[in-house]
N, C-alpha and C positions, 0 to 999 in steps of 0.2 A: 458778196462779202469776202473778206480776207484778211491773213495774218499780219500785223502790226506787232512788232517790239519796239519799246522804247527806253533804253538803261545808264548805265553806269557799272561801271566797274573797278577794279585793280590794273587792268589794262588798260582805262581810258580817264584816269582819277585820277592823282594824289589823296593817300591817306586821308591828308587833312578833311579834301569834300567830302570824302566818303563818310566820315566820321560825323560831319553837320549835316551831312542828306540822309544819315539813318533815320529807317522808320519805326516805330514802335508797332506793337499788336494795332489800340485803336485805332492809329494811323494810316497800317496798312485797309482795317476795317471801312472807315471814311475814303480812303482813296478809291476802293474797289466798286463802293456804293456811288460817290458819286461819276465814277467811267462810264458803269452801266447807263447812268442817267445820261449822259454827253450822248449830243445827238449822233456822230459818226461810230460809234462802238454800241455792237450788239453784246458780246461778252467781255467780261476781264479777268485777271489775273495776276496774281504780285507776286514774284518772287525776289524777298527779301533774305539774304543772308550776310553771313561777317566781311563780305568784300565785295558786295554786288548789292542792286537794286533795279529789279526791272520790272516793267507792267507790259502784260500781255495783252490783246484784242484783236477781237472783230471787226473789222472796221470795214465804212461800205466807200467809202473816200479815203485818198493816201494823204494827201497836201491838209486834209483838215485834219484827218486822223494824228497825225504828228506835232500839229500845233497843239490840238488837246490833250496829246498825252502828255508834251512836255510842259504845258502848261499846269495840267494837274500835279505830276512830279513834284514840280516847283513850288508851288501851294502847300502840298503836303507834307513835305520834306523840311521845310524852313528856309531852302536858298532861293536866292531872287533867282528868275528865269534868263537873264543878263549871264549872270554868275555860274549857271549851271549849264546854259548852252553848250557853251566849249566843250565841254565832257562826258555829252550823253553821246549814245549811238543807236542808229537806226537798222532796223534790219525787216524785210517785206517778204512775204510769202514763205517761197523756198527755201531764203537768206537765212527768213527766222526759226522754219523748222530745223538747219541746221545748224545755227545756235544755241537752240537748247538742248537738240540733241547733243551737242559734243560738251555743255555746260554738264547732262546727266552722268559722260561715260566721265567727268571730270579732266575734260581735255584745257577746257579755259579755268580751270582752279588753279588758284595761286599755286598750290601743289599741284600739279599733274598726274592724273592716274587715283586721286585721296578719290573715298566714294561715301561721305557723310553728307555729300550733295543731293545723294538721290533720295535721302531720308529726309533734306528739303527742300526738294519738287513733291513728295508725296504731304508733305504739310500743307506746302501752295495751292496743290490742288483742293486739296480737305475741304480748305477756308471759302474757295472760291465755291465749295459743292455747296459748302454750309449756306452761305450767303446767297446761293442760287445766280450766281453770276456768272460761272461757266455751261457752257451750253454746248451743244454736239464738238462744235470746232476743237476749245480748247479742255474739253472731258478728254475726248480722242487723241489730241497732240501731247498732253501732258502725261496718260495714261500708257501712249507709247514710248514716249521719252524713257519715262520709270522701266519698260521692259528694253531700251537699248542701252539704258546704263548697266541694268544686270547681266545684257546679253554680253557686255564690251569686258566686265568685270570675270565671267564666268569661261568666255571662249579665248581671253588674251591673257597675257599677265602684265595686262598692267597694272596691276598692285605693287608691280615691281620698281615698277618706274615711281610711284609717289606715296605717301602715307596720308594721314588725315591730318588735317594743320593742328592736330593734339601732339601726334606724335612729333609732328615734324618741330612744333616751337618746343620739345622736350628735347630733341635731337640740338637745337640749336643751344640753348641752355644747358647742354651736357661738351659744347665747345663746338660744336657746328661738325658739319662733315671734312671727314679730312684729318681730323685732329687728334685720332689715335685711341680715343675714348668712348666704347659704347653706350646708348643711353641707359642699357639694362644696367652696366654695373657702377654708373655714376648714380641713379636711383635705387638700389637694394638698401636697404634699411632705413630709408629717411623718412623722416615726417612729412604728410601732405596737407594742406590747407587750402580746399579748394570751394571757392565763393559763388554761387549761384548753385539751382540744382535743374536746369532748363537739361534740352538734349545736347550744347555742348560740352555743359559742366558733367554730365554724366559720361560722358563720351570719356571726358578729362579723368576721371573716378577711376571709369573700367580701365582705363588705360597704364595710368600709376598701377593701381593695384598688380596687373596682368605684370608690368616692372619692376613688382617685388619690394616696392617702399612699403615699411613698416606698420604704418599710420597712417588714418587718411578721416580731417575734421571738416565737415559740409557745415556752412555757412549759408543760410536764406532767409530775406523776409521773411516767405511763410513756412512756419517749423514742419508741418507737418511735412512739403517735399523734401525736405532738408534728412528729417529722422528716416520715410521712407525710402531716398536714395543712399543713406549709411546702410539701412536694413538689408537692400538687395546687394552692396558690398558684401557684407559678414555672411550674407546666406551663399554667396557663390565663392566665399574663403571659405567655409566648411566645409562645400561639396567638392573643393577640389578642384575649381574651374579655373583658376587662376595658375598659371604653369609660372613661376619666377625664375630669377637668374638660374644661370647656368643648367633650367631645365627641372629645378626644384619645384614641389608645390611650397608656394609661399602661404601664411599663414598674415590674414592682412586684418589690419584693427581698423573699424569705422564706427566715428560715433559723429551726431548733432550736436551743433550749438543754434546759436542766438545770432544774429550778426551783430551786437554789441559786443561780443565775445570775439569779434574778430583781431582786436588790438592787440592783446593779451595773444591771442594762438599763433599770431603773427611772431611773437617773441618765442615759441621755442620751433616754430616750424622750417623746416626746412627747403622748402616747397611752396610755393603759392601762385594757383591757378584762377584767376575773375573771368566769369565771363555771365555778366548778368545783364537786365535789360532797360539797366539804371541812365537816365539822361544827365547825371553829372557824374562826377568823381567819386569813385567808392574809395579808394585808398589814397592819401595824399603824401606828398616827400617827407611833411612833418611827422605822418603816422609812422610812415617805412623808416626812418630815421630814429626816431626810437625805438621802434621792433629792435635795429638791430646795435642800439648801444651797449656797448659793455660787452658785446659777441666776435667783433673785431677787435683787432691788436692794438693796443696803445699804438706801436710805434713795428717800423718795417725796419729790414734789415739794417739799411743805409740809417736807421733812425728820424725817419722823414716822420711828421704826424698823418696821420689817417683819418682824417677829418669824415664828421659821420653828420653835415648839414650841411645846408643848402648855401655858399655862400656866390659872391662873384669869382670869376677863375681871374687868380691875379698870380703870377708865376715867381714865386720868390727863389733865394739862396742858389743862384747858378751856381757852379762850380769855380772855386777858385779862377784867376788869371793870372797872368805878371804885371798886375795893375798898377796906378800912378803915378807914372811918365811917360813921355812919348815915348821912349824905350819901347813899354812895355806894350803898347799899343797894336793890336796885330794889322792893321791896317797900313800899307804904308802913304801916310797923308801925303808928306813933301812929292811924292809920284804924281800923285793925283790934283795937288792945290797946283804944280808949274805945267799940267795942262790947263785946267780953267779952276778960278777961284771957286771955293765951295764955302758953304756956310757955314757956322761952327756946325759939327758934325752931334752935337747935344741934340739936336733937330729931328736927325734922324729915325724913321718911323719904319722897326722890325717887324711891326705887322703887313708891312707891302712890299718884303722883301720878294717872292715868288712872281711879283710881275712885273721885277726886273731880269729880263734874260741875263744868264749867264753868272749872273751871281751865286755866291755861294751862300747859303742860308747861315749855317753856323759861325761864319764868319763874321756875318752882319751881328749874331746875338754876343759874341764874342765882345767885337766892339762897345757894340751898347751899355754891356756890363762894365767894360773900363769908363766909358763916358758915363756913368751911372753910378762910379764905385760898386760896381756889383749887385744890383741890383737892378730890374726891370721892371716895373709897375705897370700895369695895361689899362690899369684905368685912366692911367694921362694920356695915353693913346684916344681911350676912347672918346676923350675931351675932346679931341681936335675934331677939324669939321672935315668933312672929304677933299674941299678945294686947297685945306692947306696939307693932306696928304699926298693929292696928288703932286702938289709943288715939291714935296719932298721928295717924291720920288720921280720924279722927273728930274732933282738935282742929281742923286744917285745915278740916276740911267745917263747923263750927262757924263759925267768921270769914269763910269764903266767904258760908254763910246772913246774916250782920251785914250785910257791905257789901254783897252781892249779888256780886262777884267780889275778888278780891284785884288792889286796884289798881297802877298801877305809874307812878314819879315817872317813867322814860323809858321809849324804847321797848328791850326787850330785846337785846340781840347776838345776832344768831343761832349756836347752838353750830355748831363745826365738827367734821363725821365728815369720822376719816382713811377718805380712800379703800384699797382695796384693792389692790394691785398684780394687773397682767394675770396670768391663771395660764398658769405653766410647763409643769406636771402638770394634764391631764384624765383624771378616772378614772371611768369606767362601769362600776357593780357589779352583774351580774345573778344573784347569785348567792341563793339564797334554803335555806339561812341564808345571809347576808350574808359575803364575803371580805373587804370592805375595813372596817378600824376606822372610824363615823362620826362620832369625835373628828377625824379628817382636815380635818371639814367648817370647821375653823378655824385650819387653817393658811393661813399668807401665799404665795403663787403656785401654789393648788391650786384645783380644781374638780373637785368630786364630785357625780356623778350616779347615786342609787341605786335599788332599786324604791320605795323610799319618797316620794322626790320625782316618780318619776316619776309614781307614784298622784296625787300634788297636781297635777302638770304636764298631765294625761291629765283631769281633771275641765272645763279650761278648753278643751279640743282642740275643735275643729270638727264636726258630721260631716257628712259628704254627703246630701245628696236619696237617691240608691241605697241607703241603710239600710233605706227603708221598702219599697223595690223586694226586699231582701233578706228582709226582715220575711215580706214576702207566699209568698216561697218556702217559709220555712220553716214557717210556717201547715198551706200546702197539703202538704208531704211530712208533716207530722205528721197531716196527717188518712189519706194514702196509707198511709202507717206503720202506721194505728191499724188501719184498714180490713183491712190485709194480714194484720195480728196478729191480730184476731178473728175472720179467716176460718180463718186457720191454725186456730186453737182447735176449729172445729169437724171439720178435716179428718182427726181419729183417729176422730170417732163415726160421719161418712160413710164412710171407709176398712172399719170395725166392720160398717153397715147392708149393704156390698155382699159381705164377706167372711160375713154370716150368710145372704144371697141369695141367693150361691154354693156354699155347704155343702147349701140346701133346694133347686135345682137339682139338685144331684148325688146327695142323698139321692131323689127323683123317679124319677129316671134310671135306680137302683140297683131301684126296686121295678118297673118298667117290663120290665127286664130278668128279674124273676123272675115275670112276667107272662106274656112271652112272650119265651122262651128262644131261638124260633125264630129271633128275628127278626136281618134280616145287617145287617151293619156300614154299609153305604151307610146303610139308611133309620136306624141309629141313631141314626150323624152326623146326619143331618138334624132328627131330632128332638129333640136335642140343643142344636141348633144354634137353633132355633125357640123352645123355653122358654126360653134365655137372652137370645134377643132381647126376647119378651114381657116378662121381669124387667127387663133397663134400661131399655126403654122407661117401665115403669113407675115405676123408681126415678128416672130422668132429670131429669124436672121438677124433685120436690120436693130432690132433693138440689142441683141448681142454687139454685133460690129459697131455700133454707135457708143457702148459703153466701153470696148475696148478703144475706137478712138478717142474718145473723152478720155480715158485715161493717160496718152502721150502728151508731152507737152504741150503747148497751143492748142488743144482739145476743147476750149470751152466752148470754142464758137457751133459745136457739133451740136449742142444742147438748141442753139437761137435757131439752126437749120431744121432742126425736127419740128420744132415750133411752128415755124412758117411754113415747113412740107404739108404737114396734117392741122394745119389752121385749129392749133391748138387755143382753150382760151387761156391769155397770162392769169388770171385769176385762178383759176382752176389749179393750175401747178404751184402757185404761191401759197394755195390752202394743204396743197401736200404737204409742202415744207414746212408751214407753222406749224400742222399736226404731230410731224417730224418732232419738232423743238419743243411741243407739249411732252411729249412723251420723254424726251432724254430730261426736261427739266422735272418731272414725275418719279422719275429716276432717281436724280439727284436729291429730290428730295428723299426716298427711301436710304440712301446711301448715308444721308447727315442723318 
């Protein structure tokens, strides 16, 4: 038998799949049940999290093993197996024990170095004990994993290098790194509204709180997590556990609602954290758009509107020009029409300025606005069909080629972007599929930080010197790992060789006695006691050196030579090992 992974992830996904191939509880439940059944998989294992989706097993074939798993995948997940191919990856044996290993010490997290993963690999395991689906292999792989992620966390600092994707989508929403503003004192006194009460909404809780925001309203289907995640807030604001800005103990308010309640808290919150294990929309652009009406500014400096709905992005009131005659026209056409005739220039399509080389972008909206009276409308743009943009713009690239660029009688105005007003609403969505509508991402005093951004935010992130200090750990336990697993492997046919040792002793013993009938119990013992010294002695060695060779790589074949030395039966050692795998499932069961 052997290690199989089969997944997806943030490295190997777009969002978008990731988000339609999440699995829910039952889901993951039905997937594990029916692995176990698939005839190439002796055990399984799911690890699902916010940016990953992988199934662990046993498997006694690679080639079929892999088709089953992606095929279950695909089944369970909702995407066609067509659609999902491209994305998953494969990882065999050694590959795969060290890809979870470095998944535990949080080397393949979006954040590098965050360690809320190890708290679930030790759920994955949980489910799979509960379910009776993990069995020596991945009891043992999973169980070591959880002691190399703590050994990675406690002997390096890689804490340094990443944060838990709580903190870090808080850091992002406080203006990202770089930006001169810590997350502690953009959160000291604000309100928090944080939706679900699972282990990363809590995560999200302890963490605010620990940041010294004021407030903090749990929002859950069911009230009771909801009340009892406020309760363990306000008991560890009492006792002082919570250290806030600048090293004060902060004094934090937590109270329950309802999730009907959430419209209404949205309106005076400050903060809003979703991460629940909802299969559609928990908050929509229309909800977030009225949370925050009447909280934004009429109107911005330049007196631009600050539009707080969803409409089409159509770009109105450019900035003045010296419009209305050729004059004023910044293009100079006569250059460009006595190289080659051009079409009336009303034609032309500003949205495909950038894939003409060499043009000058504001120059082009410049124009537009004179042929336009000043005004630009994109929706006419996006009337036209692509063959008559490219025509367009192939006329453009045409008179750029004449004069070498399109020149211009002055220098252009620079256009003016309305700025954005400060956001009121910051919303942190970790929710995977997604809670929060990403239409949101264009309303006026909102900021949305989702796993999507945060994937683009996490490519630019740092990471520590200790990665590669972590790297080396997990090297070496994958080679301990491997070492331990091929010794095991052979320890049913050594178990076999000493229990047919022992049968040919006792068989001896037996004829001995019909030898001499006389003989008393003292000297039997003794001679008893004698031929089984001589037998281990004998077998001592070689069974030692046999299990240290099994342990080097290519060692398995050490197991098949003992076998055929001592005319072992196959039968015989195959009942050790199911014994074996009673016993760890016996186990497991006490464990759930």
């Amino acid at each position: 038998m052997s290690l199989l992974v089969v997944g997806l992830s943030h490295r190997s996904a777009p969002v978008s799949v990731l988000e339609r191939a999440a699995l829910s509880q039952d889901a993951q439940i039905k997937l594990l049940q029916d692995t176990v059944a698939a005839e190439p998989a002796a055990e399984a294992a799911v690890l699902a999290t916010c940016n990953r989706i992988e199934l662990y097993a046993d498997v006694d074939k690679f080639h079929a093993g892999v088709a089953e798993l992606s095929t279950l995948l695909a089944q369970h997940s909702g995407v066609g197996l067509d659609e999902l191919t491209p994305y998953l990856y494969v990882h065999y044996e050694d590959r795969a024990v060290h890809h979870l290993f470095s998944v535990a010490c949080g080397l393949d997290s979006m954040v590098v170095g965050e360690g809320q993963v190890i708290g679930q690999i030790k759920d994955s395991l949980a489910l799979a004990q509960e379910l009776h689906s993990a069995g020596r292999l991945l009891n043992d792989l999973f169980q070591q994993g959880l002691r190399v992620g703590k050994r990675a966390h406690s002997e390096t600092g890689i804490d340094r290098a990443g944060q838990s994707l709580v903190t870090f989508g808080l850091q992002q929403l406080a203006g990202g790194r770089g930006a001169g503003v810590s997350v502690e004192s953009w959160a000291v006194g604000k309100k928090a509204l944080v939706i679900g009460a699972g282990s990363m909404s809590s995560l999200a809780a302890a963490t605010l709180a620990r940041l010294g925001v004021a407030e903090i309203v749990v929002a859950n289907r069911t009230p009771d997590r909801a009340e009892r995640l406020a309760r363990i807030i306000n008991e560890n604001s009492e006792s002082s556990q919570y250290e806030g800005y600048e090293g004060g103990a902060m004094s934090v308010s937590a109270r329950a609602v309802p999730m009907e309640s959430v419209p209404f808290e949205l309106t005076r919150a400050d903060i809003a954290v979703s991460c629940t294990g909802a299969t559609g929309l928990v908050l929509s652009a229309e909800t977030i758009a009225a949370a925050v009406e009447g909280r934004v500014p009429a109107a911005d400096a330049a007196g631009q509107s600050c539009r707080t709905t969803v409409r089409d992005d159509v770009r109105t009131a450019l900035p003045p020009t010296s419009i209305g005659t050729d004059d004023g026209c910044p293009l100079d056409l006569a250059a460009a029409q006595a190289g080659q005739a051009v079409q009336e220039s009303a034609g032309f399509s500003v949205m495909g300025e950038a894939a003409v080389a060499g043009m000058d972008a504001a120059t082009l909206e410049q124009h537009a606005a004179w042929v336009d009276n000043g005004t630009v409308d994109r929706r006419d743009a996006a009337r036209r069909t692509p063959d008559e943009d490219r025509e367009l713009i192939a006329e453009l690239a045409r008179t750029a080629a004449t004069v070498g660029r399109i020149p211009e009688r002055r220098r252009p105005e620079i256009v003016a972007v309305v700025p954005r007003p400060a956001p009121v609403l910051s919303l942190l969505d970790l929710a995977m599929p997604r809670d929060i509508d990403a239409a949101v991402h264009r309303l006026a005093g909102v900021r949305l930080v989702d796993i999507e951004s945060l994937a683009e935010a996490s490519a630019d992130a740092p990471m520590a010197a200790d990665v590669d200090q972590v790297r080396r750990i997990v090297a070496d336990e994958v080679a301990a790992f491997g070492a331990a697993l091929r010794a095991a492997h052979i320890t049913p046919t050594v178990v076999a060789l000493r229990a047919m040792a022992a049968d040919v002793v006792a068989g001896e013993i037996a004829r001995l006695d019909g030898r001499l009938p006389g003989l008393d119990e003292k000297h039997r013992a003794e001679i008893t006691q004698t031929v089984k010294r001589v037998v281990d002695k004998l077998l001592h060695a070689p069974t030692v050196r046999v299990k240290q060779l099994a342990a080097e790589p290519g060692g398995a074949g050490y197991a098949d030579a003992l076998r055929t030395l001592f005319d072992l039966d196959q039968e015989t050692v195959a009942s050790v090992s199911r014994a074996d795998n009673d016993d760890d499932h016996a186990e497991n069961r006490g464990r759930a």
